[in-house]
PDB file of N, CA, C, O and CB in Angstrom:
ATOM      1  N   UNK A   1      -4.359   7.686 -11.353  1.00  0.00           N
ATOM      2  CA  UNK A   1      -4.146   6.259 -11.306  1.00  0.00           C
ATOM      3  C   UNK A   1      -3.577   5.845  -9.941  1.00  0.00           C
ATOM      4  O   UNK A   1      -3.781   4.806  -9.312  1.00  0.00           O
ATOM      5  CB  UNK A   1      -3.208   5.826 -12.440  1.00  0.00           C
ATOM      6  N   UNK A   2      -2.897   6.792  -9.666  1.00  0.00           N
ATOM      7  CA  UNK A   2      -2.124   6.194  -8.170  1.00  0.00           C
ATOM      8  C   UNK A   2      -2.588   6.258  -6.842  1.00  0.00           C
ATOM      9  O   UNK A   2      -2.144   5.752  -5.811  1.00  0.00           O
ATOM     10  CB  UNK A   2      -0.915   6.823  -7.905  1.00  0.00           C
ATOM     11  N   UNK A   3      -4.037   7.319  -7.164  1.00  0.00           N
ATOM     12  CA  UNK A   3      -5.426   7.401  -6.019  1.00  0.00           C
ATOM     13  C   UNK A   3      -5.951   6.050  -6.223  1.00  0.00           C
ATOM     14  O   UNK A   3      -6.530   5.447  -5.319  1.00  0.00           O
ATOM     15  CB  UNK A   3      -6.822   8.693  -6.378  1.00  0.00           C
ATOM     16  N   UNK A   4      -5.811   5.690  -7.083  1.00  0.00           N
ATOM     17  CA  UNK A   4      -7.022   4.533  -7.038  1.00  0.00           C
ATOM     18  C   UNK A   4      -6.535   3.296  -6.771  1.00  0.00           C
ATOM     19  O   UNK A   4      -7.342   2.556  -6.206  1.00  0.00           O
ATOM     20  CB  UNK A   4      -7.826   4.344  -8.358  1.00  0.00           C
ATOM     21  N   UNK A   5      -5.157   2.713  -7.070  1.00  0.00           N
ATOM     22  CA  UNK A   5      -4.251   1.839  -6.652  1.00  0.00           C
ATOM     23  C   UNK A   5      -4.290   2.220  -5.020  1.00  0.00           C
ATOM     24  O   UNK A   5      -4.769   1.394  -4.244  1.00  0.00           O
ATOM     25  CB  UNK A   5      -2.791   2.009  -7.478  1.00  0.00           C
ATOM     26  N   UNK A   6      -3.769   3.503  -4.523  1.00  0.00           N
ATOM     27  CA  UNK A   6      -3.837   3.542  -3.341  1.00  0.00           C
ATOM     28  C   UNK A   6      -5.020   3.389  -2.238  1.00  0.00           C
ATOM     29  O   UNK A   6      -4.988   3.286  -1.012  1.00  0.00           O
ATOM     30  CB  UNK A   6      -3.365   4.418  -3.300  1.00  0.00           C
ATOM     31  N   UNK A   7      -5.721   3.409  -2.867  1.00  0.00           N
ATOM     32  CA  UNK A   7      -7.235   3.467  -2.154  1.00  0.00           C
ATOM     33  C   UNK A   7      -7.606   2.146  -2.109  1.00  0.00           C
ATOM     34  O   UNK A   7      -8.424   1.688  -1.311  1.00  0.00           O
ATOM     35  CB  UNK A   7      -8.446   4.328  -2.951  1.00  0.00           C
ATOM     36  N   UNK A   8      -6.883   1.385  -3.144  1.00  0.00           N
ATOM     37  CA  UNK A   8      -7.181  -0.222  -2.928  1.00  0.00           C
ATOM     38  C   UNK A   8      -6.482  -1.357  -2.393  1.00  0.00           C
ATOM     39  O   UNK A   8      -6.719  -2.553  -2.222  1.00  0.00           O
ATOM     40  CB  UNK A   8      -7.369  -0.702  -3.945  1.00  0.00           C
ATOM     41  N   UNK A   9      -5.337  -0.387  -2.147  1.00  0.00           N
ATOM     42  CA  UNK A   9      -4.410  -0.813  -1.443  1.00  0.00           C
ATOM     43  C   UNK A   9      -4.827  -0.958   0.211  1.00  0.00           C
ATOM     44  O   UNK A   9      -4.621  -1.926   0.943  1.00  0.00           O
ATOM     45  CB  UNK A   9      -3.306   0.088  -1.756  1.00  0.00           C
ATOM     46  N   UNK A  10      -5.457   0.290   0.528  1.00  0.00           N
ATOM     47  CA  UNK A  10      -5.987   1.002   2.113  1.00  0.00           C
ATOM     48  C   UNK A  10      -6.645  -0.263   2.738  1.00  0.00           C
ATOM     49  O   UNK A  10      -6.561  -0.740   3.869  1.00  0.00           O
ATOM     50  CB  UNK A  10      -7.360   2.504   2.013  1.00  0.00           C
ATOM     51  N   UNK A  11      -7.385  -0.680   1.529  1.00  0.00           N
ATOM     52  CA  UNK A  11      -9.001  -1.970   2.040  1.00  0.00           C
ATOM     53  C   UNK A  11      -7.827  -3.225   2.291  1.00  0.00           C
ATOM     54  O   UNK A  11      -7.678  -3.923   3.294  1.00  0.00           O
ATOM     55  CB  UNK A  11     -10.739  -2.610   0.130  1.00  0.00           C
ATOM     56  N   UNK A  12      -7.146  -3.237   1.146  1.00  0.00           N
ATOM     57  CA  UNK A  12      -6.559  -5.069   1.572  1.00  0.00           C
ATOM     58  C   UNK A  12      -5.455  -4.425   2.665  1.00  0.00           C
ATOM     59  O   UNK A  12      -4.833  -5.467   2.873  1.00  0.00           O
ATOM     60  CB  UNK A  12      -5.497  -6.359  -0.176  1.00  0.00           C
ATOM     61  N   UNK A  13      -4.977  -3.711   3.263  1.00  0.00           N
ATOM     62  CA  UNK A  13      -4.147  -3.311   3.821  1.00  0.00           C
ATOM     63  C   UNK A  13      -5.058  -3.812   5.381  1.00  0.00           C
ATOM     64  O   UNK A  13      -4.596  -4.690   6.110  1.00  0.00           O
ATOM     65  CB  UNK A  13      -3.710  -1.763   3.323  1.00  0.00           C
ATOM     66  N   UNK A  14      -6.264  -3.150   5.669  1.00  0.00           N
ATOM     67  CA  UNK A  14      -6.904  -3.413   6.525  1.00  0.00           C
ATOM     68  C   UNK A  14      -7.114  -5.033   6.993  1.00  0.00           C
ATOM     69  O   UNK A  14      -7.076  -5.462   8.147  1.00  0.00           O
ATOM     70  CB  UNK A  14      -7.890  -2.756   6.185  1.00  0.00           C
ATOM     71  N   UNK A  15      -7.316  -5.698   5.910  1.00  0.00           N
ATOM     72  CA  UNK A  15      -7.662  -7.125   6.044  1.00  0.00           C
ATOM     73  C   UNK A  15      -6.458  -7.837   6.573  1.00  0.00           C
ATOM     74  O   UNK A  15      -6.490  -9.050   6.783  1.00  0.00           O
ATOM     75  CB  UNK A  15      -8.123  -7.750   4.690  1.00  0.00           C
ATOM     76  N   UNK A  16      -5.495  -7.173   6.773  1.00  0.00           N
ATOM     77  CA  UNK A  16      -4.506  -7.718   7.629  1.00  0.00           C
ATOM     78  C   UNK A  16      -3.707  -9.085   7.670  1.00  0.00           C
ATOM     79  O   UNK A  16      -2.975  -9.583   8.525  1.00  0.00           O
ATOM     80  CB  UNK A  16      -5.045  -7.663   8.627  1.00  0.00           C
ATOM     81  N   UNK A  17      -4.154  -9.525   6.343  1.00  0.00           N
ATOM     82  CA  UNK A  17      -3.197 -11.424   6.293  1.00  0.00           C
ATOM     83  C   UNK A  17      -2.407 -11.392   5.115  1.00  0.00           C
ATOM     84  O   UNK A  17      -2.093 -12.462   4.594  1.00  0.00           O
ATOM     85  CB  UNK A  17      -4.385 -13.152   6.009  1.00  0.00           C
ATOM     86  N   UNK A  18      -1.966 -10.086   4.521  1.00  0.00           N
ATOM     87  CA  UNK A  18      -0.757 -10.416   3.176  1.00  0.00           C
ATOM     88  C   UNK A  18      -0.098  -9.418   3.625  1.00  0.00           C
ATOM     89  O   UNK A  18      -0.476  -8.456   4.295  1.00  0.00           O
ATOM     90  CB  UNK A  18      -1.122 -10.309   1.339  1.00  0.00           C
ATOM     91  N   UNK A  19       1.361  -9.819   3.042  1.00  0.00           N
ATOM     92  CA  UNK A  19       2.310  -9.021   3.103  1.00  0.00           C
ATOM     93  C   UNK A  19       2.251  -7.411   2.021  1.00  0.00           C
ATOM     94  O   UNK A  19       1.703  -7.154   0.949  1.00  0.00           O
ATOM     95  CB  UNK A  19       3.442 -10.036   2.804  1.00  0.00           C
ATOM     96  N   UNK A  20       2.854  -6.853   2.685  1.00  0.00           N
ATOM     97  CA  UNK A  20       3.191  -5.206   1.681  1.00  0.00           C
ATOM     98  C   UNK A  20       3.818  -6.035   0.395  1.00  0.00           C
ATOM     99  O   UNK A  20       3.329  -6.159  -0.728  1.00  0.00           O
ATOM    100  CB  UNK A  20       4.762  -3.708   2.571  1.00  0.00           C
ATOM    101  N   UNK A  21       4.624  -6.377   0.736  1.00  0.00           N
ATOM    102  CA  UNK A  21       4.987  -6.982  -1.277  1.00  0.00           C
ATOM    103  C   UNK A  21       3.622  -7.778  -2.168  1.00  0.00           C
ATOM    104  O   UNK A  21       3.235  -7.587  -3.321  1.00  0.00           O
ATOM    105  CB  UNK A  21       6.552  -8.683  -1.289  1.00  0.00           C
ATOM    106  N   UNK A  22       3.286  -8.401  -1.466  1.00  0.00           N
ATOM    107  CA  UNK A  22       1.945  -9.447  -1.940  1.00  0.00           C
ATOM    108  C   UNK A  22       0.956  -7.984  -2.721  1.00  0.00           C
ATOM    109  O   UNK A  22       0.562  -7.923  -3.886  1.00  0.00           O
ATOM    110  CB  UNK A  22       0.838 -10.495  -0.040  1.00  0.00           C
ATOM    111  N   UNK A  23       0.806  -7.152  -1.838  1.00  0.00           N
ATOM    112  CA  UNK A  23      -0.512  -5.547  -1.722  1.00  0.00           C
ATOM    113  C   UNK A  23       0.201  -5.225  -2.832  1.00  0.00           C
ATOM    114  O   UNK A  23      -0.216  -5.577  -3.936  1.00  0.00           O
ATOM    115  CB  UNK A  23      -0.587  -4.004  -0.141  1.00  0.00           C
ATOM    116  N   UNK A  24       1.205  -4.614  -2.716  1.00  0.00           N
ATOM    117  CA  UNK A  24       1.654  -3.921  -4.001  1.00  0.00           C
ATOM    118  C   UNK A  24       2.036  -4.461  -5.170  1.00  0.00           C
ATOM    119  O   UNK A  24       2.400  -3.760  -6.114  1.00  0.00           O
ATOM    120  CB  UNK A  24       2.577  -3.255  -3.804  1.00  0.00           C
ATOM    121  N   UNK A  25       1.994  -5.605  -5.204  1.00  0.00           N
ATOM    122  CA  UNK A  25       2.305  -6.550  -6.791  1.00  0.00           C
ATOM    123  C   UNK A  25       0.926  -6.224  -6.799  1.00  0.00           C
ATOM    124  O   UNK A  25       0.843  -5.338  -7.650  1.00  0.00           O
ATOM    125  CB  UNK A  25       2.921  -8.541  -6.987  1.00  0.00           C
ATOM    126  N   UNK A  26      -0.586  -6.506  -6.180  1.00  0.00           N
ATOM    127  CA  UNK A  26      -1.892  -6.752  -6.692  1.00  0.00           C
ATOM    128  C   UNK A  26      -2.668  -5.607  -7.199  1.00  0.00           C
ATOM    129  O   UNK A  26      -3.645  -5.600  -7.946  1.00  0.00           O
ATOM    130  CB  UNK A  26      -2.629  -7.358  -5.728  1.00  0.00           C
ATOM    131  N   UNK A  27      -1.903  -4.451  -6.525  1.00  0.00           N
ATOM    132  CA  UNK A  27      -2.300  -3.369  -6.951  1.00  0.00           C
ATOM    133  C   UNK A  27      -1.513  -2.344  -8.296  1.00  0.00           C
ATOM    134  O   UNK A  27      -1.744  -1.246  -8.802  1.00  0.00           O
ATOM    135  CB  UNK A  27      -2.357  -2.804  -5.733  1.00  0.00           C
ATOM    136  N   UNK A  28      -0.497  -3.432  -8.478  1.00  0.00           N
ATOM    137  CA  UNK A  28      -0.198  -2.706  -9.788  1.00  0.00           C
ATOM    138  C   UNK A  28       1.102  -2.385  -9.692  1.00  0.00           C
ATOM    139  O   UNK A  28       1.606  -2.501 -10.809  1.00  0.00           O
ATOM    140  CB  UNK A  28      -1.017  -1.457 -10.089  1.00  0.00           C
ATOM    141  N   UNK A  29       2.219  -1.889  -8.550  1.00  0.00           N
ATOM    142  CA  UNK A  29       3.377  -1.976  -8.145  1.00  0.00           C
ATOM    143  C   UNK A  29       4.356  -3.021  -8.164  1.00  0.00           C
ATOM    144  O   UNK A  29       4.312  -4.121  -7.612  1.00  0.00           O
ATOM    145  CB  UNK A  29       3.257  -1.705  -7.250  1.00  0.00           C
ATOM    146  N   UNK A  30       5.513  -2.363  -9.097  1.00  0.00           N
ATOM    147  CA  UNK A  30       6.336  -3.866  -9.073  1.00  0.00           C
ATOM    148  C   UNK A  30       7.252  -3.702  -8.394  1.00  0.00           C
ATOM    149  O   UNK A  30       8.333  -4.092  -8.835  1.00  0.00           O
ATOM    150  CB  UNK A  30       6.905  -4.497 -10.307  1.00  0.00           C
ATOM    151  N   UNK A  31       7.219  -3.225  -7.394  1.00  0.00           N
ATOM    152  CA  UNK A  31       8.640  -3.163  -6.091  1.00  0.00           C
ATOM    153  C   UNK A  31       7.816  -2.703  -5.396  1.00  0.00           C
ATOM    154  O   UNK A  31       6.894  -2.038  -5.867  1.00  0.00           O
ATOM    155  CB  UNK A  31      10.216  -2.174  -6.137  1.00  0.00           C
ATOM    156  N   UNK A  32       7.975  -3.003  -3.792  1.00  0.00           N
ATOM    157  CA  UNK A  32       7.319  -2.736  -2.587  1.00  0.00           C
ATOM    158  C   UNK A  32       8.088  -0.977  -2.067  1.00  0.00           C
ATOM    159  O   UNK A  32       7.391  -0.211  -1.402  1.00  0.00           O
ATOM    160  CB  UNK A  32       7.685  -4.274  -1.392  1.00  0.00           C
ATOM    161  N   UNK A  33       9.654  -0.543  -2.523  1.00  0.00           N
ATOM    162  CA  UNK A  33       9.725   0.209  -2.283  1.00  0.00           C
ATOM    163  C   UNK A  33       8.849   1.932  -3.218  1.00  0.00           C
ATOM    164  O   UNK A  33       8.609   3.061  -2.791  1.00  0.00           O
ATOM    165  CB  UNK A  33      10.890  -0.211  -2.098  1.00  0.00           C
ATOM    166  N   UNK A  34       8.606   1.156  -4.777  1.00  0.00           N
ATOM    167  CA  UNK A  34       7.762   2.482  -4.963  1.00  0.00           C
ATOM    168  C   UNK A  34       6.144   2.321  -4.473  1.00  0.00           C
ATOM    169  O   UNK A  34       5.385   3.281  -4.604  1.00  0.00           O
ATOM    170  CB  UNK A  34       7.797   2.906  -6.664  1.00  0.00           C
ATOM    171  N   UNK A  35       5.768   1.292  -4.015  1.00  0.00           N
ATOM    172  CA  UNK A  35       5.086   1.528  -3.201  1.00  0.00           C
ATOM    173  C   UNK A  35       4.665   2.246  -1.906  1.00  0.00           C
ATOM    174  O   UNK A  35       3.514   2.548  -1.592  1.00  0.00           O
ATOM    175  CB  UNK A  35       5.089   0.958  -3.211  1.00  0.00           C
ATOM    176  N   UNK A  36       5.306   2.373  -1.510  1.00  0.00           N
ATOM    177  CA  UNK A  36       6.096   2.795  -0.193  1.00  0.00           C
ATOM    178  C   UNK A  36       6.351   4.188  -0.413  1.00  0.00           C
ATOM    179  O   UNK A  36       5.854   4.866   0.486  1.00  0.00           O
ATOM    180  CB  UNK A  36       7.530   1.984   0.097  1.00  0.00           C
ATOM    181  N   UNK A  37       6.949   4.857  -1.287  1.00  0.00           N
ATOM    182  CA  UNK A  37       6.942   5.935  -1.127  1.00  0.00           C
ATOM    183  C   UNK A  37       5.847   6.848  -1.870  1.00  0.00           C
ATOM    184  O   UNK A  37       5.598   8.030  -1.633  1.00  0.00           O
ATOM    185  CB  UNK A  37       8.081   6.158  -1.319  1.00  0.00           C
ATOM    186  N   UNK A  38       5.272   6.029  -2.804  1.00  0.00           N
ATOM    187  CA  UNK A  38       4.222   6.701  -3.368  1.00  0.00           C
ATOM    188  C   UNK A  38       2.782   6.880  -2.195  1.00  0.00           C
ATOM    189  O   UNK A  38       1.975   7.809  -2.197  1.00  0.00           O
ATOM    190  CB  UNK A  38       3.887   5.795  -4.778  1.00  0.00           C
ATOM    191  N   UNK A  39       2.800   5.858  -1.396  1.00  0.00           N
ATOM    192  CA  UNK A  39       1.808   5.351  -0.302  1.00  0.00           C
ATOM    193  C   UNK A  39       2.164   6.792   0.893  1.00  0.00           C
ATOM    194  O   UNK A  39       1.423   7.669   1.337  1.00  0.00           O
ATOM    195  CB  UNK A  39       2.324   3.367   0.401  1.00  0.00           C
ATOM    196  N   UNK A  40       3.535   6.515   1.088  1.00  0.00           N
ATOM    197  CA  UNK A  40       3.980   7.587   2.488  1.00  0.00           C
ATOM    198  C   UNK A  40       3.794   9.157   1.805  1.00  0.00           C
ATOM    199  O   UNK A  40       3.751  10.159   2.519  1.00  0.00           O
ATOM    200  CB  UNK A  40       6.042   7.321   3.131  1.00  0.00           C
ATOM    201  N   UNK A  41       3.686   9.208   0.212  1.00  0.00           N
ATOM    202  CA  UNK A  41       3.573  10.997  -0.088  1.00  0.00           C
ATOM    203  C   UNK A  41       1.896  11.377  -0.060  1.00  0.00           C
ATOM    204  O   UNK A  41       1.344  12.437   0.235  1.00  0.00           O
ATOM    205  CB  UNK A  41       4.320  11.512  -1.996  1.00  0.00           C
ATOM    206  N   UNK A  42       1.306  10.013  -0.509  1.00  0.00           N
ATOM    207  CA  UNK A  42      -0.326  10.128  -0.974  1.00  0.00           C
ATOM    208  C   UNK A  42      -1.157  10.257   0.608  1.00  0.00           C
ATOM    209  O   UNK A  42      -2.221  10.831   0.838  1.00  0.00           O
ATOM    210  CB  UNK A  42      -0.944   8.395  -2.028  1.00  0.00           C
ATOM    211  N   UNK A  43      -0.308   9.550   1.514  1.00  0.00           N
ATOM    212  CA  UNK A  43      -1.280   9.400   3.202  1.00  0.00           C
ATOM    213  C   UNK A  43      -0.656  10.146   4.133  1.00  0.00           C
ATOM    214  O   UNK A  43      -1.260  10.588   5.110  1.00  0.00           O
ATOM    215  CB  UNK A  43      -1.354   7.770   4.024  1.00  0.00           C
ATOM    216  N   UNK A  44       0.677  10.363   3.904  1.00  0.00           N
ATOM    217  CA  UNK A  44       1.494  11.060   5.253  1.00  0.00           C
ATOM    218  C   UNK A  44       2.080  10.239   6.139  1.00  0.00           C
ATOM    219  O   UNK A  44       2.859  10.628   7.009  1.00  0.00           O
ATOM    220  CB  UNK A  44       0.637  11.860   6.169  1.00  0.00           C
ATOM    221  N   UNK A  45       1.649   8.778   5.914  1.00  0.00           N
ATOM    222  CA  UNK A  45       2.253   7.521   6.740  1.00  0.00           C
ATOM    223  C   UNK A  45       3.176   6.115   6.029  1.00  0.00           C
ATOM    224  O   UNK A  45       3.175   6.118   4.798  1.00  0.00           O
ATOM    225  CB  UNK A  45       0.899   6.872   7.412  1.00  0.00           C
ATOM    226  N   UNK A  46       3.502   5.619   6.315  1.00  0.00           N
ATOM    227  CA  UNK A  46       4.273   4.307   5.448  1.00  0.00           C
ATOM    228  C   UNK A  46       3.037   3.168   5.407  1.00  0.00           C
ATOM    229  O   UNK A  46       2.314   3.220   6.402  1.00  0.00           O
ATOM    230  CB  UNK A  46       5.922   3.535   6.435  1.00  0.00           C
ATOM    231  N   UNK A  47       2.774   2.414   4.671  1.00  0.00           N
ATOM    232  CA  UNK A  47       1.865   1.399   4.481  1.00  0.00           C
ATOM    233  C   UNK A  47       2.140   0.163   5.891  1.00  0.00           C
ATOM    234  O   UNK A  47       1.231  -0.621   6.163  1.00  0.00           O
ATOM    235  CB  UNK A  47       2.171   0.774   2.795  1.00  0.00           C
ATOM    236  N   UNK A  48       3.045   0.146   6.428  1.00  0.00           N
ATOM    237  CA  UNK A  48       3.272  -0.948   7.179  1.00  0.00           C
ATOM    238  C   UNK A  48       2.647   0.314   8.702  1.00  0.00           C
ATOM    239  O   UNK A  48       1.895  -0.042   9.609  1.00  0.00           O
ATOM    240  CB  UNK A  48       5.262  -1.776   7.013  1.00  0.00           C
ATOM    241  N   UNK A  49       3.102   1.391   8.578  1.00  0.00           N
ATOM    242  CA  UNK A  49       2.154   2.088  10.111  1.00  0.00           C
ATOM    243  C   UNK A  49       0.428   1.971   9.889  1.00  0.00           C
ATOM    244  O   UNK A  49      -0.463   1.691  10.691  1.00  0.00           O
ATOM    245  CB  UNK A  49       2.535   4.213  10.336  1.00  0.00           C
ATOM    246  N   UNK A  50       0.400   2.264   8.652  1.00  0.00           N
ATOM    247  CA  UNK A  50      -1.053   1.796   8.570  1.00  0.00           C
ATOM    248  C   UNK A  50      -1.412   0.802   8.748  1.00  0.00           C
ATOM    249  O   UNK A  50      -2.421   0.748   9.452  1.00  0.00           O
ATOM    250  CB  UNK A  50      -1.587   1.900   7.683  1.00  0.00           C
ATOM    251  N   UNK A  51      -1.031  -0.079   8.415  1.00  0.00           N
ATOM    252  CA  UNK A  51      -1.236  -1.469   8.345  1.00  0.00           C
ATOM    253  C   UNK A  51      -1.560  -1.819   9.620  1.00  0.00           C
ATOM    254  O   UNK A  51      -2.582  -2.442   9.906  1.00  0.00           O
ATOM    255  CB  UNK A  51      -0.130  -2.236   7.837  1.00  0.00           C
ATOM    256  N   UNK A  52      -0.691  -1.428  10.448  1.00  0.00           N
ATOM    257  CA  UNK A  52      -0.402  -1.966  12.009  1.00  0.00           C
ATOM    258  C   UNK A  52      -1.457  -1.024  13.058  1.00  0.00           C
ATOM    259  O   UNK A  52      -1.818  -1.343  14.190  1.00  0.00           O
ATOM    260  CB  UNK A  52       1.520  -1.644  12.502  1.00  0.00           C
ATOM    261  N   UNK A  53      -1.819   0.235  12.289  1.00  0.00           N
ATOM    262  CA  UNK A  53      -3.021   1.587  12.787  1.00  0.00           C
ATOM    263  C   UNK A  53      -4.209   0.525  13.334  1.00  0.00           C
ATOM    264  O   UNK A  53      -5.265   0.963  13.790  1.00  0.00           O
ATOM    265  CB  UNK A  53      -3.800   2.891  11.096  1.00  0.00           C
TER     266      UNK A  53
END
């Protein structure tokens, strides 16, 4: 479940006009920080370095 949240996270992450809290409420996360660490164990990076990649 948390591949597939994360993987859909990756695409709107790319599109670059919502915030990390906005991404992770839509993807199923109700705090930006377990986002965040579930994101930084699943990629090796924090969602906001990607974001900015």
């Amino acid at each position: 479940m948390n591949r597939i949240r994360i993987d859909q996270a990756k695409l709107l992450l790319n599109e670059q006009t919502r915030s990390l809290a906005d991404i992770a409420q839509e993807v199923g996360y109700s705090d930006v920080t377990t986002f965040g660490r579930i994101f930084k164990k699943m990629e090796g990076i924090t969602p906001g370095k990607y974001k900015n990649a």
